[in-house]
N, C-alpha and C positions, 0 to 999 in steps of 0.2 A: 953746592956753594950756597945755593937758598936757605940751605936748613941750621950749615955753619955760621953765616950772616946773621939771621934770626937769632940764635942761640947767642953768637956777641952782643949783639943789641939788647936782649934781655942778662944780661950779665951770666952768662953762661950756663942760665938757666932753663932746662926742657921740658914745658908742660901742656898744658892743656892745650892753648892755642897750635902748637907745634902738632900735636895730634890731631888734630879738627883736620888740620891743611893737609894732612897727609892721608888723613882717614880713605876719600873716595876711589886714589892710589890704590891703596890697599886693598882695598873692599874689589876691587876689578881684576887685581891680580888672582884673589882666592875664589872669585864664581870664574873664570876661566879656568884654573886647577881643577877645580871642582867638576867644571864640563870635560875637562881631557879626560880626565879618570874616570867618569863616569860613559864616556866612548867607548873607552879601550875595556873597561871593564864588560857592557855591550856588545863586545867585537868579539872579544875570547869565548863569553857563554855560546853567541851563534857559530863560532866556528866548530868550537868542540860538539855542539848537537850536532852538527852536519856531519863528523868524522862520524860519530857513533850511531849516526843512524845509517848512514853509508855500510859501516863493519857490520851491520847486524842485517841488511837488505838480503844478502846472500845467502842466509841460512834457508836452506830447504823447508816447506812448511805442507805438512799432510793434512789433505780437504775429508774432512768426515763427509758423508751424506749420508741419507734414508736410504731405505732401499725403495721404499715410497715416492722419492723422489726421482727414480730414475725413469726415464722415457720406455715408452714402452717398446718389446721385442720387435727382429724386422717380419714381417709377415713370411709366412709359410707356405701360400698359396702361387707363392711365382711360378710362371713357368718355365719346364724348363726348356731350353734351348734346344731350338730342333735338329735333330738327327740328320748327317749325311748321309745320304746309302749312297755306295760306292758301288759299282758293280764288278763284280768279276769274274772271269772263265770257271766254272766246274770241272771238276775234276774228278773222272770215275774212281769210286771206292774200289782199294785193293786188299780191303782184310773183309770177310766176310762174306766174300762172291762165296756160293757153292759150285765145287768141280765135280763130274762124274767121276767113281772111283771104278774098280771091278769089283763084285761081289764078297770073293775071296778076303778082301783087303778091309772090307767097312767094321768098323767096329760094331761090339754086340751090343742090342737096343737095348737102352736104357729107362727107365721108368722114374719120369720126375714131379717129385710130391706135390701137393697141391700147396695152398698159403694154408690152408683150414690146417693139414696131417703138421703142418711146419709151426705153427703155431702151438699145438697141443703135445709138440717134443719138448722136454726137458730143457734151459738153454744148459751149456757144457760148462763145469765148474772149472776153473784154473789152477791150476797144481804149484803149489809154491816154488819146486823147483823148474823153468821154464827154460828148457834147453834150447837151440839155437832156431828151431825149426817152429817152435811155439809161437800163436798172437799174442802182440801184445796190443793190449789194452789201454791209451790214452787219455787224462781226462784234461780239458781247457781248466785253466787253473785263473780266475779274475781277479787283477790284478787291481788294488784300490789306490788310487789317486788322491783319494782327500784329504790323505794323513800328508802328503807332499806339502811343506812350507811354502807359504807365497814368496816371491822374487822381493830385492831388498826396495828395488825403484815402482813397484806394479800396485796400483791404485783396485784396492778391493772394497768394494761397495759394503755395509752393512745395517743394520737396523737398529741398534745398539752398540756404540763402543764401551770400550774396557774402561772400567770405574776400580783406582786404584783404592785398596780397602788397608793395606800393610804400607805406610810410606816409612822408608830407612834415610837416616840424614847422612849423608856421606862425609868424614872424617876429614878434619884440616889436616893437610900434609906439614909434618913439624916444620920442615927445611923451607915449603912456601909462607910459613906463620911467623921463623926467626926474620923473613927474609921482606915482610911484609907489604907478600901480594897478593890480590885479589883479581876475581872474574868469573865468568859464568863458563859454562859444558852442557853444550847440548847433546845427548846420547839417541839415538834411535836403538828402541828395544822391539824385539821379535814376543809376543805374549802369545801363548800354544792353546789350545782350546781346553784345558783348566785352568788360564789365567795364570800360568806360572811364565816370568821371564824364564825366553830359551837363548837366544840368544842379545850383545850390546856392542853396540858400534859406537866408538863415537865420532858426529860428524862437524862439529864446532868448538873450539878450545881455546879459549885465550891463553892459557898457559899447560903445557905437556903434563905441569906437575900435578895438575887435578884428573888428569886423565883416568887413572885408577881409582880413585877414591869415587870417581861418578859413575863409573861401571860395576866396581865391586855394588855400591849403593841400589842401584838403578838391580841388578840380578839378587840383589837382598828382598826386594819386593813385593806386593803379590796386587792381584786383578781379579775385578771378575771377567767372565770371558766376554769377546764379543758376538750378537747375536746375529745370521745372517738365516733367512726363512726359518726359525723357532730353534735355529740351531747352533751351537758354538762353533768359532771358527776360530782362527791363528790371524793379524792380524801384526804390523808393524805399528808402534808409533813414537815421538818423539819426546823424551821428558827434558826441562833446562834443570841444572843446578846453579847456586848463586854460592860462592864463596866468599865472604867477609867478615874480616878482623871485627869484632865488637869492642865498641869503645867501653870502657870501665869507668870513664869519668863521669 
């Protein structure tokens, strides 16, 4: 009604004055706009950190050490726990008594070689064909452990880890590029003691559709090995890929 009023009284005319009296109106509406939006603008950035650092907390993360670093072995010198003696009844030997025979009946006396004549025999060579009655001859055959891969979860100490030297960029999937999505894959790779991926897992994906494209990747590329006492060993570890559309503008 103020502004109507005014405007009759100046013959219907709206200027400067009219603006002045309205101005601090104005001016109070647009810094409180200006503070909601800038809350809420505030409100969004903190919430979204909080989600994506929350999504990312879970990913498994594998501690290098030294071998340097590790505590030293437990001692050797314990002793060990002492022994029970049990007692118990003897029991006379029944293979080995000697029985009187009759003379008739004993076998003829035998003459048994010394270690020296037994020694300086020939030993008896083995006939290829070893019919049922033959010794055989068995050798313990040692079995090597080292080439055995480590466990996918088992924390292996070393001196040097694996320094990748060939990195492959893993390929945008057409259908997640028409579709325009993006995310990272973290892969856990197995690296064999010449630095070649043996095996990839992957254990973080925001989307199925990069799944291959980071494992084909990740088995594209190579390491050197890593080092444990001067020696190469096999070794898991984790690589991320990041997928992202590139802006052209």
């Amino acid at each position: 009604m103020s502004e109507t009023n005014s405007t009759k009284n100046n013959g219907g005319v709206y200027g400067a004055f009219e603006l002045k009296k309205l101005y601090p109106r104005n001016y109070s509406i647009g810094v409180m706009i200006a503070i909601i939006l800038h809350i809420v603008g505030l409100t969004s950035y903190y919430v979204y950190q909080a989600m994506t650092r929350e999504e990312y907390d879970n990913i498994p993360t594998v501690r290098m050490m030294k071998y340097s670093e590790l505590g030293p072995p437990p001692s050797l010198t314990n002793e060990a726990p002492p022994q029970i003696a049990v007692a118990s009844q003897t029991i006379a030997p029944t293979v080995g008594v000697p029985v009187p025979v009759p003379s008739d009946e004993a076998p003829p006396e035998q003459t048994i070689a010394t270690q020296q004549e037994m020694s300086q025999q020939a030993a008896p060579s083995l006939s290829a064909d070893m019919g049922s009655g033959a010794a055989q001859i068995t050798q313990d055959i040692k079995i090597e452990t080292d080439n055995q891969d480590p466990d996918f979860d088992k924390f292996v100490a070393y001196e040097k880890g694996p320094e990748m030297i060939v990195s492959a960029k893993p390929e945008y999937p057409e259908i997640a590029k028409r579709a325009g999505i993006t995310g990272k894959v973290f892969v856990k790779v197995l690296i064999d003691k010449e630095g070649k991926p043996k095996r990839a897992v992957v254990i973080k994906s925001d989307s199925e559709l990069f799944n291959d494209a980071a494992i084909a990747a990740a088995m594209k590329s190579a390491f050197t090995p890593a080092i444990q006492n001067q020696h190469p060993i096999a070794v898991w570890i984790v690589l991320p890929y990041k997928f992202q559309l590139q802006d052209n503008n």
